[in-house]
C-alpha positions, -999 to +999 in steps of 0.1 A: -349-059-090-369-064-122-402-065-101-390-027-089-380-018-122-417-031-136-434-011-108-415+019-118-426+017-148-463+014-139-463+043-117-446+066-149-471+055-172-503+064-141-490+094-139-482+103-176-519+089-184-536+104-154-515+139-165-530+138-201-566+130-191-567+155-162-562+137-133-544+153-099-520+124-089-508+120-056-476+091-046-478+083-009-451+061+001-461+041+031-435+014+050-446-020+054-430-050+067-421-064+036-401-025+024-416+004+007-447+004-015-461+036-030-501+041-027-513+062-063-539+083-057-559+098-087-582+125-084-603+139-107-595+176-118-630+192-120 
Protein backbone atom coordinates (compact mmCIF):
# COMPACT_ATOMS: atom_id res chain seq x y z
CA UNK A 1 0.00 0.00 0.00
CA UNK A 2 2.51 2.62 1.07
CA UNK A 3 4.79 1.64 -2.01
CA UNK A 4 1.45 2.62 -4.31
CA UNK A 5 0.82 5.58 -2.31
CA UNK A 6 4.83 6.63 -2.85
CA UNK A 7 4.50 5.95 -6.54
CA UNK A 8 1.45 8.08 -6.68
CA UNK A 9 3.11 10.52 -5.39
CA UNK A 10 6.11 10.42 -7.84
CA UNK A 11 4.01 10.40 -10.84
CA UNK A 12 1.99 13.93 -9.38
CA UNK A 13 5.08 15.63 -8.76
CA UNK A 14 6.48 14.30 -12.93
CA UNK A 15 3.72 15.66 -14.05
CA UNK A 16 3.37 18.95 -12.02
CA UNK A 17 7.25 19.48 -12.78
CA UNK A 18 7.18 18.38 -16.33
CA UNK A 19 3.81 20.90 -16.62
CA UNK A 20 5.84 23.93 -15.23
CA UNK A 21 8.96 23.44 -17.42
CA UNK A 22 7.03 22.57 -20.65
CA UNK A 23 7.00 19.18 -20.96
CA UNK A 24 3.93 17.08 -22.89
CA UNK A 25 3.43 14.10 -20.48
CA UNK A 26 2.02 11.02 -21.40
CA UNK A 27 0.84 7.89 -18.50
CA UNK A 28 0.67 4.59 -20.30
CA UNK A 29 -0.41 1.94 -18.10
CA UNK A 30 0.81 -1.33 -19.21
CA UNK A 31 -0.12 -4.94 -17.27
CA UNK A 32 2.57 -7.04 -16.15
CA UNK A 33 2.69 -10.20 -14.25
CA UNK A 34 3.39 -8.65 -11.12
CA UNK A 35 -0.13 -5.91 -11.62
CA UNK A 36 -0.21 -2.59 -13.13
CA UNK A 37 2.78 -0.25 -13.58
CA UNK A 38 2.44 3.11 -15.37
CA UNK A 39 5.29 4.02 -18.12
CA UNK A 40 5.78 8.29 -17.86
CA UNK A 41 6.64 9.57 -20.94
CA UNK A 42 7.99 13.19 -21.21
CA UNK A 43 8.32 15.05 -24.24
CA UNK A 44 9.64 18.09 -24.87
CA UNK A 45 7.17 20.98 -25.96
CA UNK A 46 9.13 22.70 -28.80
Amino acid sequence: MKMKKIITFLIIGVLGTSAKHGYAVRITRVSIPFGPQYIVSGVWRQ
